[in-house]
C-alpha positions as CSV (number, residue, x, y, z in Angstrom):
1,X,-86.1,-53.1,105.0
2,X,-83.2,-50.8,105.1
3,X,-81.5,-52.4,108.3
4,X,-79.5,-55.2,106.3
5,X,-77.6,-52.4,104.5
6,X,-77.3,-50.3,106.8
7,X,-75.7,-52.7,108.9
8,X,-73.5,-53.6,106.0
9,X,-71.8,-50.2,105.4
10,X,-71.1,-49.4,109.5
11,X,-69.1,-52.4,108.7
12,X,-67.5,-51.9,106.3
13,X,-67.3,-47.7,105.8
14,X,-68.8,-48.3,102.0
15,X,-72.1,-47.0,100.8
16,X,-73.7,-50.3,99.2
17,X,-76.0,-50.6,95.9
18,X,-79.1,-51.6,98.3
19,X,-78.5,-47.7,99.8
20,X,-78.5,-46.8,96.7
21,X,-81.4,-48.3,95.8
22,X,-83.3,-47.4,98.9
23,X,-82.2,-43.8,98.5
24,X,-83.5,-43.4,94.7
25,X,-86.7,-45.6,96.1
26,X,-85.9,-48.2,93.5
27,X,-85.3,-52.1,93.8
28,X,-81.6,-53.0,93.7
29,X,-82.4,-54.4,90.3
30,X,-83.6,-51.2,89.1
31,X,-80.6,-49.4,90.6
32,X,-77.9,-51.7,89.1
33,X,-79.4,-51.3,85.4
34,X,-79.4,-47.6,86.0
35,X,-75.7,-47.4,86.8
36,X,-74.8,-49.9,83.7
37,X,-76.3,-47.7,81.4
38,X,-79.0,-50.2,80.2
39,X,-81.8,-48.2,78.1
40,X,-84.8,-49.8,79.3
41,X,-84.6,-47.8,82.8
42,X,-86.5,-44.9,82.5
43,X,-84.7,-41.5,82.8
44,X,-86.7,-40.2,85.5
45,X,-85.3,-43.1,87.3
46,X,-82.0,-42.9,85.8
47,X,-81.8,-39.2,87.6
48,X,-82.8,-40.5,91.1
49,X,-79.8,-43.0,91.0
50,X,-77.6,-41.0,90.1
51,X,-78.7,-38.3,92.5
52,X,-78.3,-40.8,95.4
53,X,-74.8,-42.4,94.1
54,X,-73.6,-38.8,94.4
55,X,-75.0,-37.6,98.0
56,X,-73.7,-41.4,99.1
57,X,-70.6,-41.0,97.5
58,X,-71.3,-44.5,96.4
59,X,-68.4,-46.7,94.3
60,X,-69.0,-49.6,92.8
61,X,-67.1,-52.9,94.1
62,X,-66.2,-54.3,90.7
63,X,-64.8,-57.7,92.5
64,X,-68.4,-58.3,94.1
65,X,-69.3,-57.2,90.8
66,X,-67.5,-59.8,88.9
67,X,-68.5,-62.2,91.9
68,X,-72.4,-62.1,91.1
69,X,-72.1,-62.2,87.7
70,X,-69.1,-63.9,86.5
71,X,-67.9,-61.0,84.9
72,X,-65.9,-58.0,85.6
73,X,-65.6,-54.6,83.1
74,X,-61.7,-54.7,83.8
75,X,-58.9,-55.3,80.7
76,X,-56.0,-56.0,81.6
77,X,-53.3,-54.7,79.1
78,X,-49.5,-56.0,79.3
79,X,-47.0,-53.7,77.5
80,X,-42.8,-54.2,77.7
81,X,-42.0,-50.8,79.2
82,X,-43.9,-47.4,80.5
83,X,-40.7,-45.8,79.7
84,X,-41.1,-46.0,75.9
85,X,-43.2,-43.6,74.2
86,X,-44.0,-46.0,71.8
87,X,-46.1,-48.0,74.4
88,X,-47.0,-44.4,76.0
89,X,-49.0,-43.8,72.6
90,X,-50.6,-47.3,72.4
91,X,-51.8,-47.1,75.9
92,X,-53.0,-44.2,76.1
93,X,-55.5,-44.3,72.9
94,X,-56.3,-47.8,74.2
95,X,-57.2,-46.3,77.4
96,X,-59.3,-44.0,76.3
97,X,-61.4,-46.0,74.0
98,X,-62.1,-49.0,76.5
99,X,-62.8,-46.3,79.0
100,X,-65.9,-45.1,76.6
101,X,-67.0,-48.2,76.4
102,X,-67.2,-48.8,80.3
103,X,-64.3,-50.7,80.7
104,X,-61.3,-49.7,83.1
105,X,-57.4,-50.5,82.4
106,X,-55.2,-53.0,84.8
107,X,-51.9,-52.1,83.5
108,X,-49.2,-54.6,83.3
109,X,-44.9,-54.2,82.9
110,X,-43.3,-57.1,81.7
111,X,-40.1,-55.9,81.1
112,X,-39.3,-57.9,77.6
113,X,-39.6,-61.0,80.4
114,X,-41.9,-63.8,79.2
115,X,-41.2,-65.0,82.5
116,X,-42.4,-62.3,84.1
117,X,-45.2,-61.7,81.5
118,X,-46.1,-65.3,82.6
119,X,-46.6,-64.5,86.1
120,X,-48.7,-61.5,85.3
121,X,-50.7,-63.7,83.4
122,X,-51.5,-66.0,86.2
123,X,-52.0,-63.4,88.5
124,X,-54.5,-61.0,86.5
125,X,-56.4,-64.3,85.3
126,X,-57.6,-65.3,88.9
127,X,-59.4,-62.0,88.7
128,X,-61.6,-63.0,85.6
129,X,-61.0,-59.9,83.4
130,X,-63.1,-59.0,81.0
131,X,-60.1,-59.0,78.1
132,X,-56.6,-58.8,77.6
133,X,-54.3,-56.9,75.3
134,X,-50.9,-58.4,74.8
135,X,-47.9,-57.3,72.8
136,X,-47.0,-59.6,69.9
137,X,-46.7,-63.3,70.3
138,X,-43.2,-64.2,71.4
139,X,-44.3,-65.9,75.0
140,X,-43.8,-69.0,77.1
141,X,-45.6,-71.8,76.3
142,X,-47.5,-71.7,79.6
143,X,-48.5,-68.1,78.9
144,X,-50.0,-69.3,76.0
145,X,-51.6,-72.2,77.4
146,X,-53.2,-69.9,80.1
147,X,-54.5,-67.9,77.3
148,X,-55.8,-70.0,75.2
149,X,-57.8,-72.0,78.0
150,X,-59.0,-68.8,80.1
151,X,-61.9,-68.4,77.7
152,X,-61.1,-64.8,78.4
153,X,-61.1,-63.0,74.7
154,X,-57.8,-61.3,73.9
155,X,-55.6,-59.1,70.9
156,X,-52.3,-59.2,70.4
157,X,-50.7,-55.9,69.3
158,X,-48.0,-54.3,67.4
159,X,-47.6,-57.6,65.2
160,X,-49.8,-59.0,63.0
161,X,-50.6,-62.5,61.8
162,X,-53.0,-62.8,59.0
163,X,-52.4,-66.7,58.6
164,X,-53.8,-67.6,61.8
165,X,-57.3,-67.4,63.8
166,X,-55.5,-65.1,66.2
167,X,-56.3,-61.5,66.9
168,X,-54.0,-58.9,65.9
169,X,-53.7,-55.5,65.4
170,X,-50.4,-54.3,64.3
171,X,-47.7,-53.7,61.4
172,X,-45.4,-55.9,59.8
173,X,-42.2,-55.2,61.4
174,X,-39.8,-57.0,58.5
175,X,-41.6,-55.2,55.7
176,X,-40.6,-52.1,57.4
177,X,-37.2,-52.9,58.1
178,X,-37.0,-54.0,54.8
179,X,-38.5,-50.9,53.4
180,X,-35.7,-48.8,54.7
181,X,-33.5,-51.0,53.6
182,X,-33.9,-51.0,50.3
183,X,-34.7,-46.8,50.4
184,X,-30.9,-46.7,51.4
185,X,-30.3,-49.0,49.3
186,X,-31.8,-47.0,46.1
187,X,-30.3,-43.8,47.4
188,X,-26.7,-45.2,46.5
189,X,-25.1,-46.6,50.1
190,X,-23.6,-49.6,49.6
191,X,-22.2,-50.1,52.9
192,X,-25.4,-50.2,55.1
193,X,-25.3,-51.2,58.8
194,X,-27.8,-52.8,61.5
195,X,-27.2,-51.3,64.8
196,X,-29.8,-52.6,67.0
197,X,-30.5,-52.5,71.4
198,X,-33.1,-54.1,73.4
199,X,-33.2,-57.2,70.8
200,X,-36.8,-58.0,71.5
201,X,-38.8,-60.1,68.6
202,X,-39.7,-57.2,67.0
203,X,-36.3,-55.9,66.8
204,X,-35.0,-59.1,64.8
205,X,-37.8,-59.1,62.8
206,X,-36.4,-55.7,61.5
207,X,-33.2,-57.1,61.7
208,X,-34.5,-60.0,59.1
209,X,-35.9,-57.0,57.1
210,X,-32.9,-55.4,57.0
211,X,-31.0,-59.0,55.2
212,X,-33.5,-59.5,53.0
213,X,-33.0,-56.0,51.2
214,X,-29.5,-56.3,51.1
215,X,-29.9,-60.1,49.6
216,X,-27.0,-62.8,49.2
217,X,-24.2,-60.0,49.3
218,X,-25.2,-58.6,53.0
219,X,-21.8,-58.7,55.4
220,X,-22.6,-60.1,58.6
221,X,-20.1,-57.9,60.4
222,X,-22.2,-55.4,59.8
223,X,-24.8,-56.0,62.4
224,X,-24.2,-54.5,65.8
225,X,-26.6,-56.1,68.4
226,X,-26.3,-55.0,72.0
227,X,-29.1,-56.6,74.5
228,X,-28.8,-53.5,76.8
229,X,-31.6,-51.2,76.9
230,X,-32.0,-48.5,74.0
231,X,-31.4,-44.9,75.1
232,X,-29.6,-41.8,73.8
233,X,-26.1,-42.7,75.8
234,X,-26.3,-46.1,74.2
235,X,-27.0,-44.6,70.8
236,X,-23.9,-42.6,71.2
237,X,-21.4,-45.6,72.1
238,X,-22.7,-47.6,69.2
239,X,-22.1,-45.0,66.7
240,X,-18.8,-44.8,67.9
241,X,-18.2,-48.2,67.3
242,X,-19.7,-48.8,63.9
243,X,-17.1,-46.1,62.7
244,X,-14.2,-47.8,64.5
245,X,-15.2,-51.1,63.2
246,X,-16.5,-50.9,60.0
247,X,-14.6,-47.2,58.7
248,X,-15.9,-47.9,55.0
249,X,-19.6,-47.8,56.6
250,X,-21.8,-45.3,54.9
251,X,-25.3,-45.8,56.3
252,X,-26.4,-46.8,59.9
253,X,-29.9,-48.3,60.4
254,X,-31.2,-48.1,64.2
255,X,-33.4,-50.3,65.3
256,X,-35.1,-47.3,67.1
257,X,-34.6,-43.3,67.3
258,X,-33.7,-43.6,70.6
259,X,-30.7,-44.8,69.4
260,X,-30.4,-42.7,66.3
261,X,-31.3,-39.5,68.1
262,X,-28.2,-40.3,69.9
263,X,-26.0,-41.3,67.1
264,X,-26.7,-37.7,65.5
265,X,-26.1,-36.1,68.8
266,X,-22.7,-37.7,68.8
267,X,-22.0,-37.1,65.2
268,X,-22.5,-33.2,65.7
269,X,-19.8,-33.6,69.0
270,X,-17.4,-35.5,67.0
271,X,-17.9,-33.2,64.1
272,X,-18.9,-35.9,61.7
273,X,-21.1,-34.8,58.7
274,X,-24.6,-36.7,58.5
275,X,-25.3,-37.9,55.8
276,X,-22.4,-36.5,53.7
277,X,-19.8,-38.8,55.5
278,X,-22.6,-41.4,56.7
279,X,-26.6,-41.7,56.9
280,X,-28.5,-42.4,59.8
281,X,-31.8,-43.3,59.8
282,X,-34.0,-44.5,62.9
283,X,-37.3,-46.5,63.4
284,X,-40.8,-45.5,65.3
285,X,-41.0,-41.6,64.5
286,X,-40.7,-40.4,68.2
287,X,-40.9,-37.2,69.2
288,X,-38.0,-35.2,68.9
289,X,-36.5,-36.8,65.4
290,X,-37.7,-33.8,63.3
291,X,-36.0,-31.1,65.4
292,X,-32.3,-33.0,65.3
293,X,-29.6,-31.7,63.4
294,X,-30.2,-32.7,61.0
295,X,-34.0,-34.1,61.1
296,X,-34.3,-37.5,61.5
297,X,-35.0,-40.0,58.6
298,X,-37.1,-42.4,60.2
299,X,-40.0,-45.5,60.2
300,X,-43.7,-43.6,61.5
301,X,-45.2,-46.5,62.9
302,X,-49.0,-46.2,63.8
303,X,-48.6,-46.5,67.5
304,X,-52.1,-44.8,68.0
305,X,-53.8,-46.3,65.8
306,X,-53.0,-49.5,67.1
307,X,-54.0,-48.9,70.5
308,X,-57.3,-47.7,69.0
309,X,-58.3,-50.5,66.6
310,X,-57.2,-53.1,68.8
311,X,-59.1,-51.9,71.8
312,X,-62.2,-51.7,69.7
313,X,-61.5,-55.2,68.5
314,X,-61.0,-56.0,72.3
315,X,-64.7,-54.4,72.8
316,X,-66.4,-57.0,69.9
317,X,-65.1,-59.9,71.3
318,X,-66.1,-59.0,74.6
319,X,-69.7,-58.3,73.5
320,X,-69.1,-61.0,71.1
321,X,-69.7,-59.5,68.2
322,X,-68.7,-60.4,64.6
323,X,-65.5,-59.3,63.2
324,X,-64.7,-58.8,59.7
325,X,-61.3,-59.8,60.6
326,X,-59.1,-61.5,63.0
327,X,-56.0,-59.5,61.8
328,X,-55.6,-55.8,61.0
329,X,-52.6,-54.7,59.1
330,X,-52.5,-51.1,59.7
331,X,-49.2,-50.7,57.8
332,X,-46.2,-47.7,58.3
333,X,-44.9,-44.9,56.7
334,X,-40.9,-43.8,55.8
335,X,-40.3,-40.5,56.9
336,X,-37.3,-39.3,54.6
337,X,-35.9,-36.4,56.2
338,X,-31.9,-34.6,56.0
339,X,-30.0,-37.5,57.7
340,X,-30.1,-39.9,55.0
């Protein structure tokens, strides 16, 4: 009875559910609803497999898995960059809540490529994952095309569309640009710039934000855009431009603190007074902002939040379960500190 496994794991090196099984002196059947968790195993039972998984040092194969059963306890989750704490935050609570509800994480870098997001795409969907989380909705049409026909359910985050069918968890990114803005705005600058890296979808949706609070009289020339990556160094270059090219400036909105951290840090080198001689005010909250000098004025978006909600979404759509809601607006916060 037991020579087929055993067989099986001298060739391959791997203990095998049927040890398992034969182990705990249950059927396969037995052994497999044990390990999912199911409640209709006895716990008596429930203690042999587990006894036996650990003297076997037994793992499941989650590919044979997915094999037998058409589906697989993996999500994979695509974010732009590991680098930014922003997506840090969100993948990390999304992480954890998949996790405890038995589902692992295939991570996926696209780089702010939908090319490359594209081929990720393809390459994860041969795999049959369970679900997908994807950042916002700016992709190829292929990309969309493979998601939309995969049959795989999937939640877009850190954007949010109520006026569609599609799941979202996220913020409005122009109603926060817009909201800082007009804060500036009411505070009395009247010369209020848009200084701005990256330039990824939601960056120009702050960007419109930013025009629609200043309305029909908003200069162009002030909008510095720069596709190079946002950092600290870059921050520091673009504040030095601003002031070279638009002197009469009195306000600098960054499209991220990243950015802003670096404008202050430059401000303080160059001896020039924030805000008395010009405001600067950032976007995301990221650590660090409140211990500048001076703190950082700032956008707190709900990075965690997002990665929470929208992995719980994820979870009802995978056990196809009904949703109040396809689209979760979980809103943002301006954090008005000393540099504005």
């Amino acid at each position: 009875m037991n020579a087929p496994s055993s067989k099986r794991r001298r060739a391959t090196g791997r203990a095998t559910l049927q040890d398992v099984a034969a182990a705990a002196g249950v059927s396969p059947i037995t052994a497999s609803r044990a390990l999912r968790g199911e409640r209709s195993v006895a716990a008596e039972l429930v203690e042999r497999v587990t006894a036996a998984v650990a003297q076997l040092g037994y793992v499941p194969d989650p590919a044979a898995r997915a094999l037998a059963s058409a589906r697989s306890n993996q999500v994979v989750v695509l974010i732009p960059l590991l680098s930014n704490a922003l997506f840090v935050d969100l993948l990390d609570a999304a992480q954890r809540t998949l996790l405890a509800a038995g589902y692992q994480s295939l991570i996926g870098v696209t780089h702010y490529d939908p090319e490359e997001e594209e081929a990720l795409l393809r390459t994860y969907l041969m795999n049959r994952p369970a679900g997908l989380l994807v950042t916002g909705f700016d992709r190829t049409d292929a990309a969309r095309a493979l998601l939309q026909g995969s049959g795989v359910p999937y939640v877009h985050v850190m954007e949010n569309r109520a006026d569609t069918a599609l799941h979202s968890v996220g913020f409005s990114q122009q109603a926060a640009g817009q909201a800082m803005t007009a804060e500036l705005v009411r505070r009395g600058y009247r010369r209020i710039a848009f200084a701005a890296a990256q330039l990824d979808p939601r960056t120009l949706q702050r960007a419109e934000g930013y025009r629609a609070a200043l309305g029909a009289a908003h200069d162009p020339a002030l909008e510095f855009m720069d596709a190079a990556p946002s950092s600290l160094a870059l921050g520091a270059v673009m504040f030095e431009r601003v002031l070279r090219e638009a002197p009469d400036v009195d306000a600098i909105f960054f499209n991220n603190d990243d950015l802003a951290q670096g404008a202050l840090l430059q401000a303080l080198r160059q001896g020039v007074k924030v805000p008395e001689r010009v405001a600067v005010v950032g976007f995301n909250d990221l650590t660090g902002g409140d211990q500048m000098l001076p703190p950082l004025s700032t956008v707190r978006t709900p990075r965690r939040e997002i990665g929470l909600e929208a992995a719980r979404m994820l979870v009802a759509l995978m056990r196809r379960e009904a949703l109040p809601e396809a689209s979760m607006d979980l809103g943002f916060e301006l954090v008005l500190r000393e540099s504005c």
